[in-house]
C-alpha positions in Angstrom: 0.0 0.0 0.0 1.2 3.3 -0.7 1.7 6.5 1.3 -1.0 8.1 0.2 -3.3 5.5 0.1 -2.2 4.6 3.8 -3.1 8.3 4.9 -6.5 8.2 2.9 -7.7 4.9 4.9 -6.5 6.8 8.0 -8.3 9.9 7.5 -11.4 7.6 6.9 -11.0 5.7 9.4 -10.8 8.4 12.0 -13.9 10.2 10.2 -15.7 6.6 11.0 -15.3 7.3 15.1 -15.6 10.8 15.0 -19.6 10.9 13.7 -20.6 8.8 15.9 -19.4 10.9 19.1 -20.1 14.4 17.3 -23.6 12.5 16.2 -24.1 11.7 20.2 -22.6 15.1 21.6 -25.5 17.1 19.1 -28.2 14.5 20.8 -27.0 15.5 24.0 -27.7 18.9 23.1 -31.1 18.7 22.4 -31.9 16.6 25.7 -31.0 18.9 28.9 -32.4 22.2 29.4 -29.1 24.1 29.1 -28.6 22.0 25.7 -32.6 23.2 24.4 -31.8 26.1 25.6 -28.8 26.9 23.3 -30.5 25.2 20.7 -33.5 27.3 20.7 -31.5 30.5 20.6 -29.5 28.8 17.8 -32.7 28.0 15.3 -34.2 31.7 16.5 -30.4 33.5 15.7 -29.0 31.9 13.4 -32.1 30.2 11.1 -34.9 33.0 12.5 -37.0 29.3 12.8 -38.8 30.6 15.7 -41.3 27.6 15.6 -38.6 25.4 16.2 -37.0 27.7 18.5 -40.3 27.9 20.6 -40.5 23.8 20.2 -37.2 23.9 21.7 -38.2 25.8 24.6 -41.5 24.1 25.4 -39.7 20.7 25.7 -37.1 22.6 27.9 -39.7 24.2 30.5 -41.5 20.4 30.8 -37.9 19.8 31.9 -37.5 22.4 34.6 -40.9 24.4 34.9 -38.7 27.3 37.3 -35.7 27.9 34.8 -36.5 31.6 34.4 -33.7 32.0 31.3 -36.1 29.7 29.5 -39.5 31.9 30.2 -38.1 34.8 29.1 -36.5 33.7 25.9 -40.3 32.2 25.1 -41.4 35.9 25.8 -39.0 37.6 23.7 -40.1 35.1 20.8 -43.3 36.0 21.9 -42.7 39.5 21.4 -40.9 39.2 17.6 -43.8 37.7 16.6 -46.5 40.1 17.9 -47.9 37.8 20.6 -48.1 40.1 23.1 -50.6 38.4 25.5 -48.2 35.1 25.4 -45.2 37.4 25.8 -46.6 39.2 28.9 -47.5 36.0 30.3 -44.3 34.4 30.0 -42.2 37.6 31.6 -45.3 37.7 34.6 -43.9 33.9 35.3 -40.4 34.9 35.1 -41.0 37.7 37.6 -43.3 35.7 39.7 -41.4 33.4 40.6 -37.7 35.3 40.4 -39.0 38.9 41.8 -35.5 40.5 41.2 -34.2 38.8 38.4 -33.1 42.2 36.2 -32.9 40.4 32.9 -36.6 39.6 33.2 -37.6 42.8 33.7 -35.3 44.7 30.6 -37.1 42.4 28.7 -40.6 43.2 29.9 -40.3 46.5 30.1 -39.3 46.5 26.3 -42.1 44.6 25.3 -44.4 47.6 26.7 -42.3 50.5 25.7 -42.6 49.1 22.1 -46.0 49.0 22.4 -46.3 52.5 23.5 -47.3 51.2 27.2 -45.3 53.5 29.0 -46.8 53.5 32.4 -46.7 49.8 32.4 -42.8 50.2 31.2 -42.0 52.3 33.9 -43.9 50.6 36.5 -41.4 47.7 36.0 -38.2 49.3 35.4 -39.1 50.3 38.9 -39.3 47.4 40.5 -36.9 46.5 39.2 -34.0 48.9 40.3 -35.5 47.8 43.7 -33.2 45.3 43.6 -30.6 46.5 41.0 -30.5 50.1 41.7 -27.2 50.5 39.7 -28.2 48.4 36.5 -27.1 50.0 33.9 -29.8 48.0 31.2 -32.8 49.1 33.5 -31.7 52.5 34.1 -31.1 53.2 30.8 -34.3 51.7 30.0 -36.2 54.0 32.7 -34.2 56.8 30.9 -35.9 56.0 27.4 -39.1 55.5 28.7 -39.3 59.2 30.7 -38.2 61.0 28.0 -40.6 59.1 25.3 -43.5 60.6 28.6 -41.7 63.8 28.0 -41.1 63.8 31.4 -37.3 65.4 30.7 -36.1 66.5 34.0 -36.7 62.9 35.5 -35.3 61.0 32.5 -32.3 63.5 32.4 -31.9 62.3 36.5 -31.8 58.9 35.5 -29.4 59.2 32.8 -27.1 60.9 34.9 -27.5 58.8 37.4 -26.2 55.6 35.0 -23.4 57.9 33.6 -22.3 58.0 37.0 -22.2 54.5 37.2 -20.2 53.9 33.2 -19.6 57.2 32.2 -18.6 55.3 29.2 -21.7 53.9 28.1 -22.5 55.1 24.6 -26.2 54.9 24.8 -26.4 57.0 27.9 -24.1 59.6 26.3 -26.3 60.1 23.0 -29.4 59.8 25.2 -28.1 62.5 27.3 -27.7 64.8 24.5 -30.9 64.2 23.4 -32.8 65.5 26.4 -29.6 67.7 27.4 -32.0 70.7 26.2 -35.3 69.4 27.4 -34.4 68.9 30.6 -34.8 72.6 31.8 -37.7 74.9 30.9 -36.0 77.9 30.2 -32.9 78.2 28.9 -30.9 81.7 28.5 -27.3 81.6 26.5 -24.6 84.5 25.4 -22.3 84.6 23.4 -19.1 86.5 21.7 -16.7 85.6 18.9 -13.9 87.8 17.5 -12.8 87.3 14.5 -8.7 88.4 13.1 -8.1 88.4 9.6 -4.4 88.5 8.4 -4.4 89.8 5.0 -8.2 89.6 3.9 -9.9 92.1 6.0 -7.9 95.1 7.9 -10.2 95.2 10.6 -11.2 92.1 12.8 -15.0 91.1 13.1 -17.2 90.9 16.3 -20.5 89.4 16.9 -22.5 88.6 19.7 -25.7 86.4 20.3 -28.5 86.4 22.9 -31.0 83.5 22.6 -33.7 82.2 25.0 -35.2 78.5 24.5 -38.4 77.6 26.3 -39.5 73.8 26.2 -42.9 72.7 25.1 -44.5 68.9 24.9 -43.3 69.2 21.2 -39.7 69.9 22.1 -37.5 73.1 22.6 -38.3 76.6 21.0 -35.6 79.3 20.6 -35.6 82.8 19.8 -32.4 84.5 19.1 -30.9 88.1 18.6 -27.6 88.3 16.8 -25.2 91.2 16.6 -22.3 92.0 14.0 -19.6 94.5 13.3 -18.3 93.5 9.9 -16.6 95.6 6.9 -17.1 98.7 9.5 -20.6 98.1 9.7 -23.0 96.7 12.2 -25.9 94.9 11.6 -28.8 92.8 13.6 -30.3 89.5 12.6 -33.3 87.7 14.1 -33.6 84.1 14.3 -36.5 81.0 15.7 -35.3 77.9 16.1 -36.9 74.5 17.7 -36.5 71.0 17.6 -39.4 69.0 17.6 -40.1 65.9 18.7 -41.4 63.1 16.3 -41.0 59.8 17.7 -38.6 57.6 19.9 -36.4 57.7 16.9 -37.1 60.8 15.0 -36.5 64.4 15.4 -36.4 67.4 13.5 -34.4 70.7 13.4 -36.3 74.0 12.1 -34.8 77.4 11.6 -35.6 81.1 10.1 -33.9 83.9 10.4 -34.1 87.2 8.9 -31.6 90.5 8.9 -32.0 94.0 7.2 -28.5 94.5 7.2 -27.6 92.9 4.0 -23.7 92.2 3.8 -23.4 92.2 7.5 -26.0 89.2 7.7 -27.9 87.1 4.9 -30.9 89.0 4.4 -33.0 85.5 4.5 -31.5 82.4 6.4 -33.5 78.3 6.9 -32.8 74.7 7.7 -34.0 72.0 8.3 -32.9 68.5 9.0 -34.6 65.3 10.0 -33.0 63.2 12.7 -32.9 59.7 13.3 -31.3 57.6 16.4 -30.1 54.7 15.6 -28.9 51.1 17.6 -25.1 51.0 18.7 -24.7 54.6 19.4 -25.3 55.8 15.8 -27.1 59.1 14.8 -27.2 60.7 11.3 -29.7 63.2 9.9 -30.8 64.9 6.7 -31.5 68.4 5.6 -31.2 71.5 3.7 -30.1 75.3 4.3 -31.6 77.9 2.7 -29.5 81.6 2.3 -30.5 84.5 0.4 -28.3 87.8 0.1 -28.5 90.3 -2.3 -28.3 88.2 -5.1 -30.4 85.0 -5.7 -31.1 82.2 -3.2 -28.7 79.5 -2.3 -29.7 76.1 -1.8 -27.1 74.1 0.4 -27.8 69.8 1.7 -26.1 68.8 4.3 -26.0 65.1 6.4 -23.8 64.1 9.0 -23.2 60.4 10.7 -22.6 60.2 14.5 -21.4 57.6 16.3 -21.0 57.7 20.2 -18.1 55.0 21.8 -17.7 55.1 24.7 -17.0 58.6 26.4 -16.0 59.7 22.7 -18.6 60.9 20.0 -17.0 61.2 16.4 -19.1 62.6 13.6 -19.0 63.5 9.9 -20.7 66.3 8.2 -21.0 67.3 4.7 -22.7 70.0 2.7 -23.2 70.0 -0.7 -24.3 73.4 -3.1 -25.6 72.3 -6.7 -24.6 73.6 -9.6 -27.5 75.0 -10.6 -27.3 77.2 -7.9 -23.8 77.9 -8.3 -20.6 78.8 -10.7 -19.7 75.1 -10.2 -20.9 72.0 -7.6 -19.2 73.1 -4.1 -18.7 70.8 -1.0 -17.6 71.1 2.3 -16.7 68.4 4.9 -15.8 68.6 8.6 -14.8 65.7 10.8 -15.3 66.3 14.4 -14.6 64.5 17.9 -16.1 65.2 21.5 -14.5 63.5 25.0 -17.1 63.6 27.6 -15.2 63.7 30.8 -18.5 63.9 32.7 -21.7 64.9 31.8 -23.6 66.3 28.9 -22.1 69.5 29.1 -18.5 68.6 29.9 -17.1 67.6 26.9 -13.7 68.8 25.3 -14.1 68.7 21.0 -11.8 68.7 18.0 -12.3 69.9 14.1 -10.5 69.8 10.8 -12.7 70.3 7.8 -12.8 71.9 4.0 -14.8 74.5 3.0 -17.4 76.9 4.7 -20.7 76.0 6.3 -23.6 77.6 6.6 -24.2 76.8 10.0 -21.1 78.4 11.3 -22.9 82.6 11.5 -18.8 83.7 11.8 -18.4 83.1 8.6 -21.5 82.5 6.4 -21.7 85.8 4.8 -19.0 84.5 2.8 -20.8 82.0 1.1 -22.1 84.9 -0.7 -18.6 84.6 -3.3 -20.2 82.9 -6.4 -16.5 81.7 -6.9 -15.5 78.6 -5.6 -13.0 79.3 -3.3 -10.5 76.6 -1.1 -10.6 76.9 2.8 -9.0 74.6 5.3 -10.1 74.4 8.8 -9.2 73.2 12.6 -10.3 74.0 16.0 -10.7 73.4 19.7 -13.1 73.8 22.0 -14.2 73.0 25.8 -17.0 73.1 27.5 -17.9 72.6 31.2 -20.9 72.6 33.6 -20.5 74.7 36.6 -22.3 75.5 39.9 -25.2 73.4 39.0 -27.4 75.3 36.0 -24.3 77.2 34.3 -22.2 75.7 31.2 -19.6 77.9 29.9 -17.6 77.3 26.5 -14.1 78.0 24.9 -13.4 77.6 21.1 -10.5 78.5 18.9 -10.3 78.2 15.0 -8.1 78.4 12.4 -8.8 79.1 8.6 -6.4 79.0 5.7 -8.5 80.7 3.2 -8.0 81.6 -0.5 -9.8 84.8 -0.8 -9.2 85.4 -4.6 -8.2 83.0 -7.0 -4.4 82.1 -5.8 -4.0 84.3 -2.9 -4.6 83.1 0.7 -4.7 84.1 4.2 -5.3 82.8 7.9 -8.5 84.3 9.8 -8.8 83.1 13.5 -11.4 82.9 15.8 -11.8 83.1 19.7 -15.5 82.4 21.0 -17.2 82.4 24.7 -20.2 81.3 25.8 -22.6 81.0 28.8 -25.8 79.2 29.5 -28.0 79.2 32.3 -31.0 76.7 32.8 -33.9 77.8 35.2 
């Protein structure tokens, strides 16, 4: 016999013993509880067969009638598959019989937030945190739940309370922000930015912003006074601004503002974008900008993807002018990063980015240039909460603009801010 015929009866052979253990060891699997157990999540997981999955389960609980990771697996099957009343029951026996089991009641309390039972949601994320008062699962849950009741201040409590606890925890952190500006009534905020131009502009700009925000069931309204010195000549601009509330998911950025001062401010200014919260930390969003100067109206798209790790939050932003409103199609980009080194309002935040946005009032009224002009960009900022309802903020930038075709120069920027929440 040759080698390789001596290595192929080998392999054979061994393949001969092997299926009859891994044949046995599978078997074995589908005859404890633990084994069902695994094999139900398998088949719901892996194949979505919640039928056999549920099979799995049913065969398991004849087994051992108090194994509470069994109930609430049938309730969560329950719950994908819109049987509510089973679901319910199921999670009831869980709880029943193990009153402070927590993973029992995340997944109760999920089946009634989903359904828009938020009384019965909260009612159990309670009693829960009876037991686990530092859970992280159902304090985030009682967090989602208060702020879907627009009941801000106590959902902002809770999430503070589980930032505390992981100030890491990336759903807390984009929660937080979230309700940040609901969680106060009022709302009053300065501000004051002066701007140094190199070589484009002998004399250095200075603006100034009051705004007051007021929050309503449908989310936060602002109104907004802004003040410029630019090119030797002041002007005033009037803005309203809110973000409404849609869903759980969604919600929506609206702003108008209008200036006489043409030059000094846009004469019209709008946005709106369309926000959407999404699993694993993510947000992004959708709009448009709207300016209008002397000259015809500018149309301007933006969207941005967030994505919270940790303490950090990184996010992307682009905006995007047509050509057809334009010499030639203009973009801009900016790349930013926050580290939240407590709550909400303590963050510290980097920049680089191309281009101008129409967001940024300092330097908007440049967009006006129908030429298409490069600009580079980076900047640093911190903010930090202080004596209980104050925030104040720092920022620096740096442009390296090209203010006519082939000749550029640095404009930098020096911003502080307060708010106060009453």
């Amino acid at each position: 016999m040759t080698l390789s015929k001596k290595m192929l009866y080998r392999a054979c052979l061994l393949l001969m013993l092997l299926v009859p253990m891994l044949t046995k060891a599978q078997l074995a699997d589908t005859v404890s509880a633990d084994g069902l157990l695994q094999a139900a999540r398998k088949a719901a997981f892996d194949r979505k067969d919640y039928t056999l999955a549920k099979h799995y389960l049913y065969k398991a609980l004849g087994q051992s009638p108090d194994y509470a990771d069994i109930k609430i697996f049938l309730g969560r099957i329950h719950t994908w598959t819109g049987s509510t009343d089973s679901a319910r029951f199921y999670f009831s026996l869980a709880l029943k019989n193990n009153p402070g089991y927590a993973d029992a009641s995340v997944a109760y309390s999920d089946l009634e937030y989903w359904n828009d039972r938020y009384e019965s949601a909260l009612a159990i994320v309670d009693s829960g945190l009876v037991h686990h008062p530092a859970d992280q699962d159902l304090l985030l849950r009682r967090a989602k739940i208060l702020n879907a009741m627009r009941r801000y201040v106590e959902a902002n409590t809770s999430v503070q309370q589980l930032l505390s606890v992981n100030k890491h925890n990336s759903d807390a952190l984009l929660l937080a922000n979230r309700i940040r500006e609901l969680a106060s009534r009022n709302k009053i905020g300065l501000s004051y930015d002066y701007v140094y131009f190199d070589k484009q502009f002998a004399d250095p700009w200075h603006l100034a912003s009051f705004d007051y925000t007021r929050t309503t069931r449908i989310g936060s309204v602002t109104g907004r006074i802004n003040y410029a010195n630019r090119f030797k000549e002041n002007g005033v601009q009037y803005e309203l601004e809110a973000y409404p509330h849609i869903s759980n998911t969604f919600y929506a950025y609206i702003n108008g503002g209008y200036s006489e001062n043409v030059g000094v401010f846009p004469k019209w200014r709008g946005g709106f974008s369309l926000y959407a919260n999404l699993p694993a930390g993510f947000e992004c969003d959708l709009g448009v900008r709207y300016l209008q100067f002397s000259s015809s109206p500018t149309w301007i798209y933006t969207g941005s993807l967030g994505k919270y790790y940790k303490s950090w939050l990184f996010n992307f932003r682009s905006y995007v002018t047509p050509s057809s409103f334009a010499s030639s199609v203009s973009a801009s980009y900016n790349l930013s990063t926050r580290y939240y080194f407590g709550g909400a309002d303590d963050f510290l935040g980097m920049n680089i980015g191309y281009g101008l946005s129409p967001d940024d009032r300092q330097n908007s009224i440049q967009l006006e240039n129908p030429v298409k002009l490069t600009t580079y960009k980076a900047g640093a900022s911190l903010r930090k909460k202080i004596a209980g309802f104050n925030v104040l903020s720092v920022d620096a930038s740096w442009f390296n603009q090209e203010y006519l075709p082939g000749t550029k120069g640095n404009q930098y920027q020096f911003s502080l801010g307060w708010i106060f929440r009453f």
